[in-house]
C-alpha positions in Angstrom: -30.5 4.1 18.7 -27.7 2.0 19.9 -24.2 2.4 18.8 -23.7 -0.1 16.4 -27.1 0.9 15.0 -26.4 4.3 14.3 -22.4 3.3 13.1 -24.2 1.2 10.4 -26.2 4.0 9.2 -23.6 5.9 8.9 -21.5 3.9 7.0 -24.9 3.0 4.8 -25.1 6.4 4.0 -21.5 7.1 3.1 -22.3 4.3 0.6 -20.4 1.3 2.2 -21.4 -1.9 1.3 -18.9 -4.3 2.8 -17.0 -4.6 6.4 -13.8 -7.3 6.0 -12.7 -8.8 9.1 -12.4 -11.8 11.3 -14.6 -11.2 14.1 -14.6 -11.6 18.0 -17.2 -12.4 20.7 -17.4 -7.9 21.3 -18.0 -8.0 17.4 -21.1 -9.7 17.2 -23.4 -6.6 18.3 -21.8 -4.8 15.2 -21.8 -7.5 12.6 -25.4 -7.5 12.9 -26.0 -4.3 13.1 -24.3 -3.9 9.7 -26.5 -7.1 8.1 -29.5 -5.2 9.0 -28.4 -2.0 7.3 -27.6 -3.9 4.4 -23.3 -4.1 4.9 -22.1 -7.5 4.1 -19.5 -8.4 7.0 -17.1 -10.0 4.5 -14.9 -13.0 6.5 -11.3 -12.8 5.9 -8.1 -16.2 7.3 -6.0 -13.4 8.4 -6.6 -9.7 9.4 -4.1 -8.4 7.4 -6.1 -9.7 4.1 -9.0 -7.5 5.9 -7.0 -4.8 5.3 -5.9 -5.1 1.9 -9.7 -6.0 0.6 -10.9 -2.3 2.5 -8.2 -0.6 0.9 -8.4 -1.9 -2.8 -12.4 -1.2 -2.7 -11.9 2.0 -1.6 -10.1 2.3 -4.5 -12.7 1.6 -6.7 -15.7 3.0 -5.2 -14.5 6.1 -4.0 -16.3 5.4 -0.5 -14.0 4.1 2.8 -12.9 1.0 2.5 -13.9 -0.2 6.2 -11.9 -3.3 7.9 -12.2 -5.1 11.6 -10.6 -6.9 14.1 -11.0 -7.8 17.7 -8.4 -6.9 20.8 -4.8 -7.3 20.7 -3.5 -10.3 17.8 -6.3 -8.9 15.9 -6.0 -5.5 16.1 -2.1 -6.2 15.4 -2.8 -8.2 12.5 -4.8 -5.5 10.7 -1.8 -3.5 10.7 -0.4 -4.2 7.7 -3.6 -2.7 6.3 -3.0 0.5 7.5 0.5 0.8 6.6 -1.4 0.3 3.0 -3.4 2.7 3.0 -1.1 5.5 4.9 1.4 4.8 2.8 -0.9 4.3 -0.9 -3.3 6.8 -0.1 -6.7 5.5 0.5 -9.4 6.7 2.7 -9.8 3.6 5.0 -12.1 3.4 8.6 -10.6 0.6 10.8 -12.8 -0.9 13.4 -11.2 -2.9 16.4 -13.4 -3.9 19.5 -11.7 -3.0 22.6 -11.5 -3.4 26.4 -13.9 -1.2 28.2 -12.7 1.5 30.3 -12.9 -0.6 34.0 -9.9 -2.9 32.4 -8.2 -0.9 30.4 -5.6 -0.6 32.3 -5.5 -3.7 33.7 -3.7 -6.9 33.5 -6.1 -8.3 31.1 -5.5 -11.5 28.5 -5.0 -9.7 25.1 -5.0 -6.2 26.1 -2.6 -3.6 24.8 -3.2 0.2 24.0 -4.9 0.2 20.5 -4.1 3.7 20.6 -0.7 3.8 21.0 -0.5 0.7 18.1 -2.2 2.2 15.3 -1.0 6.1 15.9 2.0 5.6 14.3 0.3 4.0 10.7 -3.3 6.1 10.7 -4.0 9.7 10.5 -6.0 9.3 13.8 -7.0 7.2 16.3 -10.3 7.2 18.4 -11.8 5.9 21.5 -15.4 5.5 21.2 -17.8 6.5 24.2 -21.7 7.2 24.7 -20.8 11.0 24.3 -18.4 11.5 21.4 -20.0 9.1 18.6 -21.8 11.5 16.2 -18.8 13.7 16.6 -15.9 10.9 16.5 -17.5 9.2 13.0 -18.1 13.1 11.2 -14.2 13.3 12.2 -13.5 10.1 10.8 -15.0 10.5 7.2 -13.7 14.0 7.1 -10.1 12.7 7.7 -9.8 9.5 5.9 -10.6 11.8 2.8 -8.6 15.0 3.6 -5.2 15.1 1.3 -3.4 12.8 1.6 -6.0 10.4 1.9 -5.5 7.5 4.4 -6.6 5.4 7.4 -8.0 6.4 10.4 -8.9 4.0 13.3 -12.1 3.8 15.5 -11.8 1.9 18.6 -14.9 0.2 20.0 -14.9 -0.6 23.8 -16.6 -4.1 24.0 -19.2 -2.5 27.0 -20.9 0.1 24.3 -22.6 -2.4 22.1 -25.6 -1.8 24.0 -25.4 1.6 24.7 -27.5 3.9 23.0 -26.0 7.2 21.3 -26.2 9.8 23.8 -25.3 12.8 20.9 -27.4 12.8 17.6 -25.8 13.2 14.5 -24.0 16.5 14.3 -23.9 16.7 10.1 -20.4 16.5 8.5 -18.0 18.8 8.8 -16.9 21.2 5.9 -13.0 20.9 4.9 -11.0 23.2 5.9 -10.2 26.4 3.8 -6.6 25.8 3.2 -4.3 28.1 1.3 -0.6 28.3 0.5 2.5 30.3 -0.1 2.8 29.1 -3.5 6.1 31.5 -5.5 4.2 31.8 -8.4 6.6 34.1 -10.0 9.6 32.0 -10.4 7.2 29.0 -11.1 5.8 30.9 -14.3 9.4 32.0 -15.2 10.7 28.6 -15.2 7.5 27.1 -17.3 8.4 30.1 -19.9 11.7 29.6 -20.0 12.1 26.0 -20.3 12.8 24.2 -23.3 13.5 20.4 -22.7 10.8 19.5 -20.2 10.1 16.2 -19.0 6.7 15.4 -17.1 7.0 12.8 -14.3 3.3 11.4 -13.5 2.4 10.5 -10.4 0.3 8.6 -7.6 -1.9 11.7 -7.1 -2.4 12.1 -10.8 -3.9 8.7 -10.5 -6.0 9.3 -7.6 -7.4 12.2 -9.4 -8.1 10.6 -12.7 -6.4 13.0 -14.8 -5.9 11.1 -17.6 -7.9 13.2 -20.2 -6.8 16.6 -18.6 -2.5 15.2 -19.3 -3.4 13.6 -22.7 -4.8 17.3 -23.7 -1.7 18.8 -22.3 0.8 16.4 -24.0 -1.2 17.4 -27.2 -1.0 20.9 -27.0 2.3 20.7 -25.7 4.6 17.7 -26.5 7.1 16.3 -24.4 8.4 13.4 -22.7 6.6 11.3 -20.1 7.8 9.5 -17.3 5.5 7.6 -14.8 5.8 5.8 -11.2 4.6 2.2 -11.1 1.0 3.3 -9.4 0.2 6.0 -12.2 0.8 3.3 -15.1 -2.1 3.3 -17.3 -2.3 7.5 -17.3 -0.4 7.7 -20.5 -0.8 4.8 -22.7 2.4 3.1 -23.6 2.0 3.4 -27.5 1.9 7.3 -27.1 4.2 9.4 -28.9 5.4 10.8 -25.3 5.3 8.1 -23.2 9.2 6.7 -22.3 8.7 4.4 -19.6 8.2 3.5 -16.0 10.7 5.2 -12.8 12.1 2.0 -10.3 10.9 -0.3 -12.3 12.4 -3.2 -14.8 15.4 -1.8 -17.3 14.2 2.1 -16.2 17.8 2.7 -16.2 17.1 3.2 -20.0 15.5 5.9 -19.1 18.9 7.8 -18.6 18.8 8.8 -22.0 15.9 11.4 -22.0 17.8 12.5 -18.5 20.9 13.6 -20.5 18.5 15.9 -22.8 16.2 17.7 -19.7 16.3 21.1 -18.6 13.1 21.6 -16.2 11.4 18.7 -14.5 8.0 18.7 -13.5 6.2 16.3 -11.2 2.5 16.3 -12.0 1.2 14.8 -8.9 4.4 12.7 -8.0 4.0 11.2 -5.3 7.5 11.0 -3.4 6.5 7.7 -0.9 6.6 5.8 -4.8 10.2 6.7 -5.7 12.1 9.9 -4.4 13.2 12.5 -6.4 16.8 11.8 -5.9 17.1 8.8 -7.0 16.8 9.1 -10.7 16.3 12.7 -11.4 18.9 14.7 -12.8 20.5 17.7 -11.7 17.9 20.3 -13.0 15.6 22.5 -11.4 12.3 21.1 -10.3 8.5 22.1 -10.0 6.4 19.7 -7.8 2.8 19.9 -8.3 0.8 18.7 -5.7 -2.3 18.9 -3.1 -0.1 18.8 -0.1 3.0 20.0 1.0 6.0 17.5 0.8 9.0 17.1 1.2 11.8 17.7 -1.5 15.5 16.9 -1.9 18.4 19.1 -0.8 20.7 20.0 -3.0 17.7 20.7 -5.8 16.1 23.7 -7.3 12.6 23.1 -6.6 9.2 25.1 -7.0 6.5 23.4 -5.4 2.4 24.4 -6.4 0.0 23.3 -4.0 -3.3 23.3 -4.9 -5.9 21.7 -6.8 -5.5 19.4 -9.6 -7.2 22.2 -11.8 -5.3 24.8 -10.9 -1.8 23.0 -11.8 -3.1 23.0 -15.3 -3.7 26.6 -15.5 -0.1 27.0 -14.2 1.0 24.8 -16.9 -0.7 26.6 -19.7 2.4 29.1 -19.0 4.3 26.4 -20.9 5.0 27.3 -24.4 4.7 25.0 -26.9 6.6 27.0 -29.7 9.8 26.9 -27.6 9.6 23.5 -25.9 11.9 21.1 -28.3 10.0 17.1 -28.1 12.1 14.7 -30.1 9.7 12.0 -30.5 12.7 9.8 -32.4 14.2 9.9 -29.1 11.0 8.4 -26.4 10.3 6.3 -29.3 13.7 5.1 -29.4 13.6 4.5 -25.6 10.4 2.3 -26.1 11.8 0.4 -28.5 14.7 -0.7 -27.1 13.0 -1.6 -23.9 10.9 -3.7 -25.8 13.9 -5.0 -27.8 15.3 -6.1 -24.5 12.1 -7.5 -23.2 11.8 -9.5 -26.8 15.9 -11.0 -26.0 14.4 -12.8 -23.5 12.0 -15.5 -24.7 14.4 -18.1 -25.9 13.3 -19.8 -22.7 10.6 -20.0 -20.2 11.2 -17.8 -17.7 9.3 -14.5 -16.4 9.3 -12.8 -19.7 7.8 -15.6 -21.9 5.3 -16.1 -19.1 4.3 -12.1 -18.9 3.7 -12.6 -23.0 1.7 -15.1 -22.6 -0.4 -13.5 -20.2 -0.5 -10.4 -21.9 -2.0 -12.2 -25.2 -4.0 -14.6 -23.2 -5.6 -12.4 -20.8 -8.9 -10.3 -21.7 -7.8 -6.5 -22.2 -9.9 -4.9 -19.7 -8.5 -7.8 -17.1 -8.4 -6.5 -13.8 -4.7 -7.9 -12.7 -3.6 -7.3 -9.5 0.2 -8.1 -8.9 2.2 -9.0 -5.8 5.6 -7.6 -4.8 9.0 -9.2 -6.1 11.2 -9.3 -9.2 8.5 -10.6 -11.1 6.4 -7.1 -10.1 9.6 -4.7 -11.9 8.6 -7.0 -14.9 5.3 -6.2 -14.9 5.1 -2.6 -14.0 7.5 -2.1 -17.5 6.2 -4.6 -19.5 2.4 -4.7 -19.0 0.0 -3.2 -21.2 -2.5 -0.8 -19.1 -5.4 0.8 -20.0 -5.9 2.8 -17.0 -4.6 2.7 -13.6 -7.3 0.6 -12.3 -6.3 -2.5 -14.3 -3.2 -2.6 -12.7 -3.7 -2.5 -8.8 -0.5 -2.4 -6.5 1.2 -1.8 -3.9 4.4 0.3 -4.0 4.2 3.4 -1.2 3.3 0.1 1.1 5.1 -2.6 -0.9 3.6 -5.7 1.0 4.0 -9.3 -0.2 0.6 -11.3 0.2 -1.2 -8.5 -1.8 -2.2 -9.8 -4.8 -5.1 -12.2 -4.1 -6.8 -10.5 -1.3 -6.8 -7.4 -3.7 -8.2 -9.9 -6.7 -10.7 -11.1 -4.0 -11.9 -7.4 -3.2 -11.8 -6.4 -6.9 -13.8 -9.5 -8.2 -16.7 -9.0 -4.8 -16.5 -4.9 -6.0 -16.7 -5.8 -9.8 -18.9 -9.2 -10.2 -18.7 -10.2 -13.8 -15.1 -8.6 -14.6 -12.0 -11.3 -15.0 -9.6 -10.7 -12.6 -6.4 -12.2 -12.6 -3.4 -12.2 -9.9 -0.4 -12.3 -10.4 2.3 -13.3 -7.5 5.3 -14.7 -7.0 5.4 -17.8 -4.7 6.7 -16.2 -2.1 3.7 -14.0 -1.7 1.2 -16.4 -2.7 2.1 -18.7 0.7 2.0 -15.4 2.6 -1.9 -15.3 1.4 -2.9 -18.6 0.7 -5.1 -18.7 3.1 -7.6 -16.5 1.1 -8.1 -18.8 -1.5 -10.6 -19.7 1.0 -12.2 -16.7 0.9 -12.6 -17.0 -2.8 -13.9 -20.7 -2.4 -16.4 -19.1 0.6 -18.1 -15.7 -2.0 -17.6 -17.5 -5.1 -15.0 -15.0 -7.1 -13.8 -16.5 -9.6 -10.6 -15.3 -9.5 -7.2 -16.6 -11.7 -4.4 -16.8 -9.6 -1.2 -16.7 -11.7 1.8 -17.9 -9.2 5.1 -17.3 -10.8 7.3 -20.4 -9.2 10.8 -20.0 -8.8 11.1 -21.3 -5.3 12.9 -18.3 -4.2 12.3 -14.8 -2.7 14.5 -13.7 -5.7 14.2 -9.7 -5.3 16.0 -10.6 -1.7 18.6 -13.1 -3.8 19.9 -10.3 -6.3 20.2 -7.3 -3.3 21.9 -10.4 -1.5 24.1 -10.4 -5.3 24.0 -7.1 -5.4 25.9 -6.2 -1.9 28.1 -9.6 -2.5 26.9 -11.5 -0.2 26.7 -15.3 -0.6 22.8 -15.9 -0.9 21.0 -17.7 1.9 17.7 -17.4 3.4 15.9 -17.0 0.3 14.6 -20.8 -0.7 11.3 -21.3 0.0 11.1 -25.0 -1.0 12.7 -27.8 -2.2 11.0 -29.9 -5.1 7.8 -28.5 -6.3 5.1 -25.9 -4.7 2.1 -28.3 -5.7 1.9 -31.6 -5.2 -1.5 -32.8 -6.5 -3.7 -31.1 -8.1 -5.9 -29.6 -6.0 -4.9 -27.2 -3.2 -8.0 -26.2 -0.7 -9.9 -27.7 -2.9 -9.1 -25.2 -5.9 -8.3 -26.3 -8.9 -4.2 -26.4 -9.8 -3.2 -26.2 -13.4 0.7 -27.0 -13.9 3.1 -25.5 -16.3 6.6 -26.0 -17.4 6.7 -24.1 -20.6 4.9 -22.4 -22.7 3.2 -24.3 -24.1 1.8 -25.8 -21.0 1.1 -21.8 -19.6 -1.2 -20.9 -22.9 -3.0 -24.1 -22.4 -3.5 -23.2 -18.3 -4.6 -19.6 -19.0 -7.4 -20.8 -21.4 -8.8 -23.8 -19.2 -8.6 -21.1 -16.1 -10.6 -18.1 -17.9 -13.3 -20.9 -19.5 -14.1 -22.2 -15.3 -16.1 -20.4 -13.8 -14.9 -20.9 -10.2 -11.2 -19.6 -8.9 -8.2 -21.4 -10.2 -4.2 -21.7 -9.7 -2.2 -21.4 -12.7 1.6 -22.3 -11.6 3.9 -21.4 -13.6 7.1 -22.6 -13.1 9.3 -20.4 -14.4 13.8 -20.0 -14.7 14.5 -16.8 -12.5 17.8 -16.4 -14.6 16.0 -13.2 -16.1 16.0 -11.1 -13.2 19.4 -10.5 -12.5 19.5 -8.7 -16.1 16.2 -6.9 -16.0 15.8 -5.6 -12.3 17.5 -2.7 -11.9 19.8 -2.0 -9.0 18.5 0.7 -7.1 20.7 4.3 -5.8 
């Protein structure tokens, strides 16, 4: 069996379906080695789109997301999807063909160290040969998967694709038996003891799917929830418990619950999200979580790290007859977030727009949003179901996410609606992958949110006092006709106009711009300045 052969039965059997890419001559060999096994080598504009595709359907298949690129550019391009998944947690195998061992060190047109380039942003990097293939790809699944989960990076010298595999397959490896120091004495004694708790959800939760397991625990045992933007959708935002979102839009009400906590406890809190520090308040901590990270100075903290299972047997050492839950008081916090939210649709700017969208849209929408003001809006404001109906970035925090993730989502979900929504800052950072949606038919709704402005940059610009410059995108308007790659551009300049868009959008069956032109005047009131 040759090499790309036995690489595409491999990933067959791990249950991968697609490869994203933009492919080079040493490519070829592999790109049909993977139509054979039945992989679809899915064609990306730009690498970094690659990258973002893998990651978001490994997200919702639970199997590698698996990307490529050819030497040097390429390779560099795909970066960015690395970073992603190091820094959101997804198991992801990245493929880049490289120069065979005679030129490898050589003064050679494109050649750099692919080793030394991805180290830094994958768990590890590999170097394929004849003797180490069975052995490097039982490695690779074994690591993209291990806690955290995350990227690992395969190089593939460009003289192989003809070789045959020298090793057979060596089976997968089991995961280590790890165990830890866990002080489960003071951990129970501060459960037992506490009295105002507050429960801040993370990323891990999320990963886990644990929202049955916390909605039994906030039943048994009431108390306030806070969540970080990636772990919205755990706790629905109508529940008795719920408060609101860390980082994001008017969290500083969230201050209020603060003022009233004696014990924190992060249930799968992620710290690459939001730190610790920067909202929590001066009382002790227990972290639970699958591996060890690290914690602020100057804090009381109890970590448990273990097995989402076993941090709810530590938690049953809660006791519900002593902990106090004002529900008067998260319900007061919801509704004056939403009373907030509500001031602002005299006019049509972000607000009115996310309203729109919220009533327009399908309920089980797939949205995936981009990174900017307009995402601190959304990660407060939106309704979620579950944490796969709102798909971000935020350990990461890319621009130029949104549509490659709605193109990944619509390919991994045919049949679903799936909207994006981005700012137009991130929509020209991406644009090219409308192209991809025109090319594999998703009929994806792209919502841009027009301002002309890389606003989130504008109000830090505001915010240090500093005169604002190097934030206009454009003068005039971002559309001209209406058509742009041959996709279909709907205009709006109210609300009116918006209601109308979003209805002609979801009744074509074929992608579709909706631009919204929106006043960014919002922002500055809503965002909230960060520690």
């Amino acid at each position: 069996m040759t090499i790309p052969d036995y690489m595409a039965e491999r990933l067959t059997e791990s249950g991968v379906r697609h490869v994203f890419g933009v492919p080079g001559g040493p490519s070829l060999p592999y790109m049909e080695a993977f139509r054979k096994g039945g992989i679809e080598f899915v064609l990306t504009s730009h690498e970094s789109a690659a990258g973002v595709m893998a990651d978001v359907s490994a997200r919702l298949n639970g199997v590698p997301g698996v990307s490529h690129a050819t030497y040097g550019p390429g390779a560099a391009n795909l970066l960015t999807g690395a970073g992603l998944s190091l820094l959101d947690r997804t198991p992801h195998i990245l493929l880049t063909s490289e120069m065979p061992d005679v030129l490898l060190n050589r003064t050679v047109q494109m050649n750099v160290s692919h080793q030394e380039l991805f180290g830094p942003v994958t768990k590890k990097t590999y170097r394929l040969s004849r003797s180490n293939v069975a052995a490097v790809m039982d490695d690779a699944f074994r690591t993209c998967f291990e806690e955290y989960p995350g990227p690992v990076h395969i190089g593939l010298p460009s003289d192989l694709a003809t070789a045959e595999v020298f090793t057979p397959h060596a089976g997968s490896h089991a995961a280590d038996d790890l165990s830890f120091d866990n002080d489960i004495q003071n951990l129970i004694a501060l459960l037992e003891k506490a009295r105002r708790p507050l429960l801040a959800i993370g990323l891990t939760a999320a990963r886990f799917g644990l929202k049955r397991k916390i909605l039994e625990l906030l039943s048994s045992c009431p108390m306030p929830v806070v969540l970080t933007p990636m772990a919205k959708g755990l706790v629905p935002e109508d529940h008795p418990c719920y408060c609101g979102v860390l980082f994001h839009a008017l969290s500083d009400y969230l201050d209020d619950i603060y003022e009233k906590t004696d014990l924190v406890i992060g249930l799968g809190y992620d710290p690459v999200e939001y730190n610790y520090e920067s909202w929590m308040p001066g009382v002790p901590l227990v972290q639970f979580g699958t591996v060890e990270s690290d914690m602020p100075e100057g804090v009381e903290v109890v970590k448990y790290t273990g097995s989402p299972a076993e941090w709810f047997v530590m938690l049953a050492h809660l006791n519900p007859s002593s902990v106090i839950f004002e529900s008067a008081v998260a319900r007061g916090i919801r509704d004056e977030i939403a009373s907030v939210f509500e001031g602002f649709l005299g006019h049509f700017g972000p607000v009115s727009a996310l309203k729109i969208l919220r009533e327009e849209l399908p309920a089980d929408t797939f949205v995936t949003g981009d990174v900017g003001s307009h995402l601190h809006l959304l990660g407060q404001y939106w309704q979620t179901p579950s944490p796969d109906r709102l798909i971000i970035t935020n350990g990461w925090s890319s621009m130029g996410f949104s549509i490659p993730a709605a193109n990944s989502v619509q390919l991994n979900r045919p049949g679903s609606r799936v909207a994006a929504i981005t700012g137009d800052g991130g929509f020209l950072m991406s644009a090219g992958e409308l192209m991809t949606a025109r090319r594999y038919n998703l009929p994806v709704k792209i919502i841009v949110m027009s301002d002309g402005e890389l606003n989130l940059i504008r109000l830090k610009q505001i915010w240090k006092e500093i005169n604002p410059y190097g934030t206009s995108i454009y003068d005039g308007h971002l559309f001209s006709s209406d058509s742009f790659l041959g996709i279909r551009v709907l205009n709006a300049e109210n609300e009116l106009e918006l209601r109308h868009c979003v209805r002609t959008a979801l009744g074509l069956a074929a992608p579709v711009i909706v631009n919204a032109v929106i006043d960014p005047d919002d922002y500055k009131w809503l965002v909230v300045k960060q520690k």
